[in-house]
PDB file of N, CA, C, O and CB in Angstrom:
ATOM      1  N   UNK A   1       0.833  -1.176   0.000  1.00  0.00           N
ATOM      2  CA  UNK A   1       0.000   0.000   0.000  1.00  0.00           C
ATOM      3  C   UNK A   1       0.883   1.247   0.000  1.00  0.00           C
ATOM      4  O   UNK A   1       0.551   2.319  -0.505  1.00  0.00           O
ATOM      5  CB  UNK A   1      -0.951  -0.006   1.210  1.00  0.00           C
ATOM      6  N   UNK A   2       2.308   0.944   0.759  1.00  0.00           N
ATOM      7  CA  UNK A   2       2.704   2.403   0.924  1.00  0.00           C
ATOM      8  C   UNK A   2       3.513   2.522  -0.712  1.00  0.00           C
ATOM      9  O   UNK A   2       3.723   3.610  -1.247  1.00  0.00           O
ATOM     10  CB  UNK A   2       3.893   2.712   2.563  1.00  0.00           C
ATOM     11  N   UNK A   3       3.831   1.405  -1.233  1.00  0.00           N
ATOM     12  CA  UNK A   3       4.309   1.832  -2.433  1.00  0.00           C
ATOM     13  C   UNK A   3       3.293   2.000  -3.224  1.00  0.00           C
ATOM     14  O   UNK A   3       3.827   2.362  -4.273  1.00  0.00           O
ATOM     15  CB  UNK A   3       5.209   1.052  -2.985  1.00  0.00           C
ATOM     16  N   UNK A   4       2.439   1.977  -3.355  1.00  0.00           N
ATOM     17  CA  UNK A   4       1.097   2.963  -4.433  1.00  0.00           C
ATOM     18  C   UNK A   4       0.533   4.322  -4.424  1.00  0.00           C
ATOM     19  O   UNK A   4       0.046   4.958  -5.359  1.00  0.00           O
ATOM     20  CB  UNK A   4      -0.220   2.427  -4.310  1.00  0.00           C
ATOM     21  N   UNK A   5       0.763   4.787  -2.642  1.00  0.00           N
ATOM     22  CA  UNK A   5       1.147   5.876  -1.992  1.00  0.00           C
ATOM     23  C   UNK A   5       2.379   6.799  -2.773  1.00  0.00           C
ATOM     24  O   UNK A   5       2.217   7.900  -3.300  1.00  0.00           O
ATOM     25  CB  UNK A   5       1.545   5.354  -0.626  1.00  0.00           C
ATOM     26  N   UNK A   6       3.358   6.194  -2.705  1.00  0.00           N
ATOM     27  CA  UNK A   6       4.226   6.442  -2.793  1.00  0.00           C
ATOM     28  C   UNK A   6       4.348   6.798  -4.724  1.00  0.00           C
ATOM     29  O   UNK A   6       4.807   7.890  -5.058  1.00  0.00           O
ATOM     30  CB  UNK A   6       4.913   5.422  -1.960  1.00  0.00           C
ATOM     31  N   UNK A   7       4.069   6.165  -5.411  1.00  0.00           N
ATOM     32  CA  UNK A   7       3.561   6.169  -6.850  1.00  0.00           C
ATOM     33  C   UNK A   7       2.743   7.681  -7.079  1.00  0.00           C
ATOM     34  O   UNK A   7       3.077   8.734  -7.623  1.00  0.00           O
ATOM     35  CB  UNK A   7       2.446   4.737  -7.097  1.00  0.00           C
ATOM     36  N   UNK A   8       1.396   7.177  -6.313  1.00  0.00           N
ATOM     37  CA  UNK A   8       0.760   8.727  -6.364  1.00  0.00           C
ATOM     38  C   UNK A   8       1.368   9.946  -6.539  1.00  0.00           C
ATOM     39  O   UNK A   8       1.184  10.609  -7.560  1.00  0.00           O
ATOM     40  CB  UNK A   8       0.192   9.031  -5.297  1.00  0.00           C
ATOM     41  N   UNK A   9       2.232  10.382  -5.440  1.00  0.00           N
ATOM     42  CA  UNK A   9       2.903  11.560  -4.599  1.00  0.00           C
ATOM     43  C   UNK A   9       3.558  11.468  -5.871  1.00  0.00           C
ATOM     44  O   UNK A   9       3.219  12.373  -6.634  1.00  0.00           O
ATOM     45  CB  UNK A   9       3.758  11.461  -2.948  1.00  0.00           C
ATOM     46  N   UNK A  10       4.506  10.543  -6.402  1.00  0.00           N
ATOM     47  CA  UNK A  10       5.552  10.848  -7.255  1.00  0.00           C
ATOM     48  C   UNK A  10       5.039  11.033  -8.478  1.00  0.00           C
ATOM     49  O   UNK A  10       5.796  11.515  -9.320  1.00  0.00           O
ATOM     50  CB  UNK A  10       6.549   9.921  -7.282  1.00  0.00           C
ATOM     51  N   UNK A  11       3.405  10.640  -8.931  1.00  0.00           N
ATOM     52  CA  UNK A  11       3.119  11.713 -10.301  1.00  0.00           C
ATOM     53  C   UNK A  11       2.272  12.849  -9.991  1.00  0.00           C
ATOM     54  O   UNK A  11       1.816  13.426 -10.978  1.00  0.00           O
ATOM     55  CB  UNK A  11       2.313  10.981 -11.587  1.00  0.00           C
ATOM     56  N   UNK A  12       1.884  13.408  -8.596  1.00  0.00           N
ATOM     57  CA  UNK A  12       1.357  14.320  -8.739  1.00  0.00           C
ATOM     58  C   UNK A  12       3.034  15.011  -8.511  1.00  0.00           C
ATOM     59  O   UNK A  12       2.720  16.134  -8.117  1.00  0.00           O
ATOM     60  CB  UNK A  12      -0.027  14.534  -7.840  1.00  0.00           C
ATOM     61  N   UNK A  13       3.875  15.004  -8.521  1.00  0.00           N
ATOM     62  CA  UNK A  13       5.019  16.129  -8.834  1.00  0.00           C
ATOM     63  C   UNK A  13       5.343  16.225 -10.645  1.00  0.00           C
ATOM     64  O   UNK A  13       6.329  16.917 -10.901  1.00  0.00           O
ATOM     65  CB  UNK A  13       6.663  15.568  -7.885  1.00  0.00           C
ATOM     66  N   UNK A  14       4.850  15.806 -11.491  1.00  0.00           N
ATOM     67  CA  UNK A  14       5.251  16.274 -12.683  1.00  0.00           C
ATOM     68  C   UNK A  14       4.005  17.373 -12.564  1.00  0.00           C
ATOM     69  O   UNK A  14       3.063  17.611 -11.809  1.00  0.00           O
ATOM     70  CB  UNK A  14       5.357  15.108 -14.022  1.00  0.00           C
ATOM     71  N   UNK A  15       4.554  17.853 -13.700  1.00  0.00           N
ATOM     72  CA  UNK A  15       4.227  19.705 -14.574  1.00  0.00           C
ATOM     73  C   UNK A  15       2.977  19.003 -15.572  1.00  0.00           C
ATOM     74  O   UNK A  15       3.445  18.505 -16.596  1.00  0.00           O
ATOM     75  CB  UNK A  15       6.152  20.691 -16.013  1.00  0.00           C
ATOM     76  N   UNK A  16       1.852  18.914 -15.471  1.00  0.00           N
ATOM     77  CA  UNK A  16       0.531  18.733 -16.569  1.00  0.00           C
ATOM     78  C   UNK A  16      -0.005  19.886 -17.021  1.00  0.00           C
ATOM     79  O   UNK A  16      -1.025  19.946 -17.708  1.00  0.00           O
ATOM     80  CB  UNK A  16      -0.715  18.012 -16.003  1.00  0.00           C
ATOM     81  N   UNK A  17       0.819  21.055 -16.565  1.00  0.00           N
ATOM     82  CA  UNK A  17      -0.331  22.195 -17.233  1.00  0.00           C
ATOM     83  C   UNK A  17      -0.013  22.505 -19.016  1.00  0.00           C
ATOM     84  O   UNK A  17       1.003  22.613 -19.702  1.00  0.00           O
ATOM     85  CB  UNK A  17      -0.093  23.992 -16.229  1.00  0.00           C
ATOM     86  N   UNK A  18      -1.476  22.568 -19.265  1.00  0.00           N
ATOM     87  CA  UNK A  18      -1.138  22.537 -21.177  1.00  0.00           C
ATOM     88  C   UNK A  18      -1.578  21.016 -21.246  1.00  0.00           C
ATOM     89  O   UNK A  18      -1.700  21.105 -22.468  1.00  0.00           O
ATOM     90  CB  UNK A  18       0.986  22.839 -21.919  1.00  0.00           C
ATOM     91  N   UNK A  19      -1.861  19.930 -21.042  1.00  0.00           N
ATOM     92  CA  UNK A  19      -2.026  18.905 -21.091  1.00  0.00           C
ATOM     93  C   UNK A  19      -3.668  18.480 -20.873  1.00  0.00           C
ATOM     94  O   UNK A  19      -4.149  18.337 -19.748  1.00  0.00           O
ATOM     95  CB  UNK A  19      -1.089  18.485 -20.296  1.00  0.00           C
ATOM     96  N   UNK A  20      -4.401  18.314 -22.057  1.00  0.00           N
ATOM     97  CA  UNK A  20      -5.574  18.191 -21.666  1.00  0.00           C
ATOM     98  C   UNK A  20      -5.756  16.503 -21.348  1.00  0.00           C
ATOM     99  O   UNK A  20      -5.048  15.571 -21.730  1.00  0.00           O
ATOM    100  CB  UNK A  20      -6.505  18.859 -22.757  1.00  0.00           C
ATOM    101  N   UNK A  21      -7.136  16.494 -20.397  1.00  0.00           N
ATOM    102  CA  UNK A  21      -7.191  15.215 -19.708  1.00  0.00           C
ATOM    103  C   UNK A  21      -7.923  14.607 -20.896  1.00  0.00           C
ATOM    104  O   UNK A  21      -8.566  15.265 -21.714  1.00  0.00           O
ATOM    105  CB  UNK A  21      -7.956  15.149 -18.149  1.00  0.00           C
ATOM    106  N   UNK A  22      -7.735  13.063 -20.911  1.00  0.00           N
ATOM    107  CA  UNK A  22      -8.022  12.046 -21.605  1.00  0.00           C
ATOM    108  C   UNK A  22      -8.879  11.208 -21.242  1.00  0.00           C
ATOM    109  O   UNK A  22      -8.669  10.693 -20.144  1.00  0.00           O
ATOM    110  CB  UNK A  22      -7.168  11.515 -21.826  1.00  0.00           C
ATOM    111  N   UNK A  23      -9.910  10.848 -21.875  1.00  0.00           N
ATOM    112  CA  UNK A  23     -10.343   9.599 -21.243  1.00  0.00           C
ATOM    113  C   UNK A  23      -9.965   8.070 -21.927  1.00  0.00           C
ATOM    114  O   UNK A  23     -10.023   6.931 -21.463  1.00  0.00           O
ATOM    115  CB  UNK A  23     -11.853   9.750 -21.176  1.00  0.00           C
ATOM    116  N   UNK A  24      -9.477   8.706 -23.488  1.00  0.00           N
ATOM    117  CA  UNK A  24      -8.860   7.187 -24.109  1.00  0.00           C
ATOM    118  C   UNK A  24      -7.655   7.585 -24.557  1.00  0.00           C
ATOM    119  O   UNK A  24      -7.321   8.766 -24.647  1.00  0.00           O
ATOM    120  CB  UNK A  24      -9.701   6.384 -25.429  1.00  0.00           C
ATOM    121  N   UNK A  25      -6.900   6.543 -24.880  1.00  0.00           N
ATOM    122  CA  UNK A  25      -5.469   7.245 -25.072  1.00  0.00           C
ATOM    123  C   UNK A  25      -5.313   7.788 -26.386  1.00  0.00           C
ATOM    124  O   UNK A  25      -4.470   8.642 -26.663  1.00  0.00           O
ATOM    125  CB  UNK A  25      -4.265   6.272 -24.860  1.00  0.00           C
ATOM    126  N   UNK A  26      -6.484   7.075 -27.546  1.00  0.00           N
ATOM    127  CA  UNK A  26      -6.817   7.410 -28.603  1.00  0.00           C
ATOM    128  C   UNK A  26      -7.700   7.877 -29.428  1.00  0.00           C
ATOM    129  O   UNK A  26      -8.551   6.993 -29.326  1.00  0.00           O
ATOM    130  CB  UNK A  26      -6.655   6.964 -28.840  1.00  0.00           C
ATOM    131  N   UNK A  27      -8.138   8.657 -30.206  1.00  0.00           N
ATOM    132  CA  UNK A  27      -8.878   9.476 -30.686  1.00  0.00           C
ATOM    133  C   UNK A  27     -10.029   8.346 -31.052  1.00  0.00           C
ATOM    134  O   UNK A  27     -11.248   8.471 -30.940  1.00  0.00           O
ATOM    135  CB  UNK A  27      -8.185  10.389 -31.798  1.00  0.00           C
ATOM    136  N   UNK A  28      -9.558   7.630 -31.348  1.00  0.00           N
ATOM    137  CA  UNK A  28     -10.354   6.418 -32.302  1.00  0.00           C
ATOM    138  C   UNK A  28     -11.432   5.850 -31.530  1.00  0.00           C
ATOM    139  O   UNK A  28     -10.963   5.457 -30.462  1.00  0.00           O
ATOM    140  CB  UNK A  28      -9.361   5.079 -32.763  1.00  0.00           C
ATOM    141  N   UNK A  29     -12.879   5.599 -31.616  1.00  0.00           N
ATOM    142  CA  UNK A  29     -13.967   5.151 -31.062  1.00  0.00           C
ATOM    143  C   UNK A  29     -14.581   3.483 -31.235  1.00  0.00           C
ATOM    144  O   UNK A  29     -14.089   2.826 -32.152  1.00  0.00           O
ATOM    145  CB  UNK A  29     -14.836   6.106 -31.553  1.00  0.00           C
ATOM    146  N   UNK A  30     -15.105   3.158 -30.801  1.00  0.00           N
ATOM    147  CA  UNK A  30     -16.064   1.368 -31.461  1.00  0.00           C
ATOM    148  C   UNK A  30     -15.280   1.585 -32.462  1.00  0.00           C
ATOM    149  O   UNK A  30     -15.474   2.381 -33.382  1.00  0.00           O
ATOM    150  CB  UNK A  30     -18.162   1.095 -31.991  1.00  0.00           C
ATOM    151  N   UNK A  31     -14.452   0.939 -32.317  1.00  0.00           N
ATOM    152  CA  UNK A  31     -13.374   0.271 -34.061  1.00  0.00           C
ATOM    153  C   UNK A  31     -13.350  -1.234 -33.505  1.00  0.00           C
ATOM    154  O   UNK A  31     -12.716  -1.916 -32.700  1.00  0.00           O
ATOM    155  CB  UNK A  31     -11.029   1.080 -34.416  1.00  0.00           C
ATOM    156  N   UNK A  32     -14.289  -1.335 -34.302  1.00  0.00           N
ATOM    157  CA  UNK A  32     -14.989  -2.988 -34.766  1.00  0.00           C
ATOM    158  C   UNK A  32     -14.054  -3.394 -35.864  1.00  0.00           C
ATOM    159  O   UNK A  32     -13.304  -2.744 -36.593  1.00  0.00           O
ATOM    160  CB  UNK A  32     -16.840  -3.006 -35.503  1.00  0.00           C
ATOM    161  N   UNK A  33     -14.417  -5.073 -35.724  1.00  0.00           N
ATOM    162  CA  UNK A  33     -13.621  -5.907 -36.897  1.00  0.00           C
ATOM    163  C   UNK A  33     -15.018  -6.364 -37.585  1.00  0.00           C
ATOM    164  O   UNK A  33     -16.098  -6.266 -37.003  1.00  0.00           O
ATOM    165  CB  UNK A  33     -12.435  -7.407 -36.301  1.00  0.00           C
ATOM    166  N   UNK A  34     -14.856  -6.889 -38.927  1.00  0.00           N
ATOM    167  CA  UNK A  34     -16.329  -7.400 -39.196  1.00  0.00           C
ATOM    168  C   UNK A  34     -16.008  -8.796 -38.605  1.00  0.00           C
ATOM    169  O   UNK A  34     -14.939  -9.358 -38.367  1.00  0.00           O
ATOM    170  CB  UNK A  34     -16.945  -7.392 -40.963  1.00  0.00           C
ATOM    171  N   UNK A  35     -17.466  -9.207 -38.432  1.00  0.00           N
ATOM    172  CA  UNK A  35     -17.827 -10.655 -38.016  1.00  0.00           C
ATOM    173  C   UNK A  35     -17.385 -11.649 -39.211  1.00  0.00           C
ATOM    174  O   UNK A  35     -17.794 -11.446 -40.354  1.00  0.00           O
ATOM    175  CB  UNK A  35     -19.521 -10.796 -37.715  1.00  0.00           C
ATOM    176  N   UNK A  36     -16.278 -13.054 -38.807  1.00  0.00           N
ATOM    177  CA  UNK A  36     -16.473 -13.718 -40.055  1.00  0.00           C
ATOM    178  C   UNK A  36     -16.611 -14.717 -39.191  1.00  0.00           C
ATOM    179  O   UNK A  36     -16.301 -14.661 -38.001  1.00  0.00           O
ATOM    180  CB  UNK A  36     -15.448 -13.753 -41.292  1.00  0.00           C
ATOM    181  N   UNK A  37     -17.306 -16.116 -40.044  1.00  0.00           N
ATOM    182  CA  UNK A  37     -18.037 -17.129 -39.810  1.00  0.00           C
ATOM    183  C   UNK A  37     -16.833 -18.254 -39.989  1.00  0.00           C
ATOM    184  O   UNK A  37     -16.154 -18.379 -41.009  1.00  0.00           O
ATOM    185  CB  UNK A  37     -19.362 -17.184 -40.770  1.00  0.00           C
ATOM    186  N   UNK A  38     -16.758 -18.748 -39.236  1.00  0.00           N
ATOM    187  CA  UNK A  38     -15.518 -19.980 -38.991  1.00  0.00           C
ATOM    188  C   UNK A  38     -15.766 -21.172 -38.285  1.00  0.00           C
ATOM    189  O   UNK A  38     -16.599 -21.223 -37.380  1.00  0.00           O
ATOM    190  CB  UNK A  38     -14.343 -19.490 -38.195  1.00  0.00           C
ATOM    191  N   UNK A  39     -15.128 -22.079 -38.627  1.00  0.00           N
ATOM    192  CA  UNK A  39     -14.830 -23.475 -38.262  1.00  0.00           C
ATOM    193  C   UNK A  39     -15.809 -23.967 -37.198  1.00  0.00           C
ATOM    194  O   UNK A  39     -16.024 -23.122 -36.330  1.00  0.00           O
ATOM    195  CB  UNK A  39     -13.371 -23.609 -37.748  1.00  0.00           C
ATOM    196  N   UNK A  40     -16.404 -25.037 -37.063  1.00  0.00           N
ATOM    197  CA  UNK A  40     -16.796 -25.016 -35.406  1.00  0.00           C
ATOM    198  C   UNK A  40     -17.355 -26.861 -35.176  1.00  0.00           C
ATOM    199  O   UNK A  40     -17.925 -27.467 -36.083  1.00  0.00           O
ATOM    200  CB  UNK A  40     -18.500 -23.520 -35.018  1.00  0.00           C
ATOM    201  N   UNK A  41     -17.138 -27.297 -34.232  1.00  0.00           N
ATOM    202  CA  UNK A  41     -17.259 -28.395 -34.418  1.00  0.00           C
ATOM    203  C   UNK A  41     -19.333 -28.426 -33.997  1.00  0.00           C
ATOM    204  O   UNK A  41     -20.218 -27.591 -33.808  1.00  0.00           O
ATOM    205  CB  UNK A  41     -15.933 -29.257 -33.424  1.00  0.00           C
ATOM    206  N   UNK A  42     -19.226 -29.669 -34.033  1.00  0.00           N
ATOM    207  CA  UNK A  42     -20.812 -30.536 -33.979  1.00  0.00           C
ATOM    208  C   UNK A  42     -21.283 -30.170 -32.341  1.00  0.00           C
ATOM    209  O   UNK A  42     -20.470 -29.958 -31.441  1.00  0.00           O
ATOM    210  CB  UNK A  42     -20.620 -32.726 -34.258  1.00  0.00           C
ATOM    211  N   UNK A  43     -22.389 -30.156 -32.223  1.00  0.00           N
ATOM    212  CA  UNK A  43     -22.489 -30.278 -30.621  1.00  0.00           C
ATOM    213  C   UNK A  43     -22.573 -31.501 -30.542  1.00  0.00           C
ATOM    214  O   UNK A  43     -23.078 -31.541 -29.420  1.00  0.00           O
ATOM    215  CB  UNK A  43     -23.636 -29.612 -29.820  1.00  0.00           C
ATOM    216  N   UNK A  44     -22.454 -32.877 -30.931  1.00  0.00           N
ATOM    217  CA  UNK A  44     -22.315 -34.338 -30.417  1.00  0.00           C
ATOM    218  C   UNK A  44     -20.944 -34.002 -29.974  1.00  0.00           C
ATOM    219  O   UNK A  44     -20.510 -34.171 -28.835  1.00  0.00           O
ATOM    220  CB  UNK A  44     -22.500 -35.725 -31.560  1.00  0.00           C
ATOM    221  N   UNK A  45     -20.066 -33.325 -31.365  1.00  0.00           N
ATOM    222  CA  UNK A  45     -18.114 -33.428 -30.768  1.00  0.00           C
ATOM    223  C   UNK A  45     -17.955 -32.513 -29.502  1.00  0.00           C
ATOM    224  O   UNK A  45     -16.926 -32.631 -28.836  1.00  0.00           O
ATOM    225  CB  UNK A  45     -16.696 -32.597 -32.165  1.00  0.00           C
ATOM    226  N   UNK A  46     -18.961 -31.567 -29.117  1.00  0.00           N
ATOM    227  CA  UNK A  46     -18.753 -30.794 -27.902  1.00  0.00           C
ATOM    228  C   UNK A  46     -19.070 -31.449 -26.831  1.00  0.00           C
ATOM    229  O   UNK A  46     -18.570 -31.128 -25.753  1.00  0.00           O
ATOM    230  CB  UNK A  46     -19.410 -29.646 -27.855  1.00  0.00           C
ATOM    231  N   UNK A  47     -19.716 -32.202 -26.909  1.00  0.00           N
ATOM    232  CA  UNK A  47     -20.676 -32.940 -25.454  1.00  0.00           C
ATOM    233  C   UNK A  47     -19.822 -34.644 -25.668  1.00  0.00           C
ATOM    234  O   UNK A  47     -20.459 -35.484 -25.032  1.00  0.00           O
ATOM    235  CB  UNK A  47     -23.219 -33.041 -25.832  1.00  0.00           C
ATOM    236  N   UNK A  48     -18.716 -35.194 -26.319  1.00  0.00           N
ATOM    237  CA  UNK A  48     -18.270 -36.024 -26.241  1.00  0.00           C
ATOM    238  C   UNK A  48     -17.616 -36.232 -25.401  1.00  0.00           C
ATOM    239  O   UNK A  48     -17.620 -37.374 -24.940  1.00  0.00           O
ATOM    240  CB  UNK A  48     -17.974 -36.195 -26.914  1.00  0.00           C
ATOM    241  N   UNK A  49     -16.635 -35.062 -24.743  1.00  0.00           N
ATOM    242  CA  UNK A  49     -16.059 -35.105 -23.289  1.00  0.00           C
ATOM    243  C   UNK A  49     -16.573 -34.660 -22.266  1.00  0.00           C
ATOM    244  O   UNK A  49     -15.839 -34.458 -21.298  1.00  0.00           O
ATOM    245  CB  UNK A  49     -15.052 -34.592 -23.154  1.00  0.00           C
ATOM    246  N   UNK A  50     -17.709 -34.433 -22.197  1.00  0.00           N
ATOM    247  CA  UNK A  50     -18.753 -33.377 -21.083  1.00  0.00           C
ATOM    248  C   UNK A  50     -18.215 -34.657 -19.858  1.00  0.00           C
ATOM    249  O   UNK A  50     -18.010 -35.804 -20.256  1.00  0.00           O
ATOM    250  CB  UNK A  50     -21.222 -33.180 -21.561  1.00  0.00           C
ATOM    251  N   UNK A  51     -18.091 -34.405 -18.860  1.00  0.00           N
ATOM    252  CA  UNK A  51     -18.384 -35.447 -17.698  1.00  0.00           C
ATOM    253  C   UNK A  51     -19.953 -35.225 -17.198  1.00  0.00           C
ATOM    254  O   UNK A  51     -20.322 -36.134 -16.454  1.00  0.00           O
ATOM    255  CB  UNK A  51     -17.248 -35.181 -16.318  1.00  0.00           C
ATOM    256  N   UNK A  52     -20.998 -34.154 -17.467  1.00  0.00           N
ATOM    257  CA  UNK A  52     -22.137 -34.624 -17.224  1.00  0.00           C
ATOM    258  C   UNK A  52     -23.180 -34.197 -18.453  1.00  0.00           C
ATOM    259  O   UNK A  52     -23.028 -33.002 -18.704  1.00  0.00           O
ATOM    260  CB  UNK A  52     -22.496 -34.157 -15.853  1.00  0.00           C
ATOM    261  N   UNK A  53     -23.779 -34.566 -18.949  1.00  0.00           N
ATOM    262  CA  UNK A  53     -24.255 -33.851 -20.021  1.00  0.00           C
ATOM    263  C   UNK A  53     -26.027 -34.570 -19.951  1.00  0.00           C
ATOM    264  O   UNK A  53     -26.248 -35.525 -19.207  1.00  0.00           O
ATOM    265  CB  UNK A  53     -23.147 -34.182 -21.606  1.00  0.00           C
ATOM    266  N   UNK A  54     -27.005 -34.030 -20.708  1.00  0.00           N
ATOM    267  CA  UNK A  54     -28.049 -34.470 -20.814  1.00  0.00           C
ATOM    268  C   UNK A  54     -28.204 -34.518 -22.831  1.00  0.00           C
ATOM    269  O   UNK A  54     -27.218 -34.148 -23.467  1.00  0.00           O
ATOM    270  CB  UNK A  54     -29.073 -33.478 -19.773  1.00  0.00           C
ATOM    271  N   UNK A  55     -29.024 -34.820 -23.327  1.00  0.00           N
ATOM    272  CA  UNK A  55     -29.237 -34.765 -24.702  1.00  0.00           C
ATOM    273  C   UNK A  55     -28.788 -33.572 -25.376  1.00  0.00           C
ATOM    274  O   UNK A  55     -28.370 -33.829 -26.505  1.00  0.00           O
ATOM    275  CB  UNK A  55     -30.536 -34.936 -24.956  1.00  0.00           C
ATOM    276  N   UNK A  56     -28.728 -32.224 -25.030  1.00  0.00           N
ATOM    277  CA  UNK A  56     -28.257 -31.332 -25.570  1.00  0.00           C
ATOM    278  C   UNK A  56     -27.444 -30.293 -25.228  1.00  0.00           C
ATOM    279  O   UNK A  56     -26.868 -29.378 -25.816  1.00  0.00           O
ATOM    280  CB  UNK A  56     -28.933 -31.037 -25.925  1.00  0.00           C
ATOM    281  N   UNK A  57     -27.578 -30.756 -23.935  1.00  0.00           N
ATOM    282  CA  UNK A  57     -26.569 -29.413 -23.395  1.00  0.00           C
ATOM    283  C   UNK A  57     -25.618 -29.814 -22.082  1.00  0.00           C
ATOM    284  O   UNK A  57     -25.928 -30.783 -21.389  1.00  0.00           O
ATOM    285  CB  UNK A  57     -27.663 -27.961 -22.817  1.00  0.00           C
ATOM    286  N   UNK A  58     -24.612 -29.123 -21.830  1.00  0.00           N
ATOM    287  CA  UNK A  58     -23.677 -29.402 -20.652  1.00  0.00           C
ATOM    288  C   UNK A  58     -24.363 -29.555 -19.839  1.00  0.00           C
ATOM    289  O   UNK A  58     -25.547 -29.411 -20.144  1.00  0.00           O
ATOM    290  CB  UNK A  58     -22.747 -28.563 -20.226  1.00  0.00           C
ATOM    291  N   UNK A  59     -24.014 -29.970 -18.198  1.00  0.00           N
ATOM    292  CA  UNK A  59     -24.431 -29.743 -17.154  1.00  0.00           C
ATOM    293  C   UNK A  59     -23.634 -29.561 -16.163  1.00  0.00           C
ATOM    294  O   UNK A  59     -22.631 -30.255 -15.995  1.00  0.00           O
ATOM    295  CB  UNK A  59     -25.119 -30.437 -16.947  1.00  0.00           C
ATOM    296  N   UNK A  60     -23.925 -28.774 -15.527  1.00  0.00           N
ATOM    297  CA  UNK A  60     -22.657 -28.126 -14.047  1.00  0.00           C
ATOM    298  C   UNK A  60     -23.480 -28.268 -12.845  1.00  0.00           C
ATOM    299  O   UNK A  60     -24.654 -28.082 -12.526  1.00  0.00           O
ATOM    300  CB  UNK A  60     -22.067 -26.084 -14.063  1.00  0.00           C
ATOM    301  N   UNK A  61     -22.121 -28.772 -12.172  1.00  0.00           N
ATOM    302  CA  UNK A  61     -22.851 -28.498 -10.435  1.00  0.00           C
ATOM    303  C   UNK A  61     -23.602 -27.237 -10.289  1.00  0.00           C
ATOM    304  O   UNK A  61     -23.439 -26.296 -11.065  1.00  0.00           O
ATOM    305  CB  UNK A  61     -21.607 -28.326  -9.111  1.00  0.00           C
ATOM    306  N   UNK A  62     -24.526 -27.214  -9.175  1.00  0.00           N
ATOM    307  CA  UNK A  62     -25.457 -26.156  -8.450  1.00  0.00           C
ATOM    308  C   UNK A  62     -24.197 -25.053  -7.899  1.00  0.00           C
ATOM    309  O   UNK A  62     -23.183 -25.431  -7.313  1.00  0.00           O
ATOM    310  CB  UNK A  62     -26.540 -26.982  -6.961  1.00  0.00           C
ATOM    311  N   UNK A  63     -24.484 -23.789  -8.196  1.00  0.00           N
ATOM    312  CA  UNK A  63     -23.141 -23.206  -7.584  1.00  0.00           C
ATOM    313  C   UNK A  63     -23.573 -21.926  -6.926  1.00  0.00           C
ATOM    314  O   UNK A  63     -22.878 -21.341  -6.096  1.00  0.00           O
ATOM    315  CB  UNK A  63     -21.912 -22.898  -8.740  1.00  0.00           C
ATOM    316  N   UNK A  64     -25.122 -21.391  -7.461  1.00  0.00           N
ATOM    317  CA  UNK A  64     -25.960 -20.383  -6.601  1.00  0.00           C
ATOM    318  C   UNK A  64     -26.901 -21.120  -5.486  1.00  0.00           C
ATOM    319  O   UNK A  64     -27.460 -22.135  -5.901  1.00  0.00           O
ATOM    320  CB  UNK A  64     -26.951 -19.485  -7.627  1.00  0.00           C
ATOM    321  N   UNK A  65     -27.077 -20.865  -4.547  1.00  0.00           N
ATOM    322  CA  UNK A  65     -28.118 -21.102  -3.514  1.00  0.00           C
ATOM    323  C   UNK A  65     -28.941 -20.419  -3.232  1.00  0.00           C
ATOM    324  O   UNK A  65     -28.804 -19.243  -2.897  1.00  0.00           O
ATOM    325  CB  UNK A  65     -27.814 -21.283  -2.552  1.00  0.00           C
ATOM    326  N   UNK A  66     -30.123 -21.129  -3.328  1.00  0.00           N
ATOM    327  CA  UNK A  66     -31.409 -19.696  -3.452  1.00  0.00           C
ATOM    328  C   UNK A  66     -31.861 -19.693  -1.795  1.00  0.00           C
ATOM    329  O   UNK A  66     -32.705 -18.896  -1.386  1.00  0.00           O
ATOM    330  CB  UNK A  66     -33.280 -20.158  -4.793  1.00  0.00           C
TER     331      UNK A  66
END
């Protein structure tokens, strides 16, 4: 903790004036890739190693408690 302290103190001593604040480091906004459609196996080949599975879908232990 005291070295993050210590971090702080040592950039509030640089000179920022003239320096407008940022919120991204880059001008650039949502710069998306397009969507492409690729490879994918079967859901039989997905559920072939499941250790619990039912007809179509995985199954996981209970892990919320109501």
């Amino acid at each position: 903790m005291q070295q993050m302290i210590g971090f702080i103190e040592k950039l509030q001593e640089l000179d920022t004036s003239g320096i407008d604040p940022l919120m991204h480091l880059t001008e650039e906004m949502n710069v998306l890739r397009q969507d492409e459609v690729k490879g994918s196996v079967s859901r039989e080949e997905a559920l072939q190693n499941a250790a619990l599975k039912n007809e179509s879908f995985f199954m996981v232990p209970k892990v919320i408690k109501k």
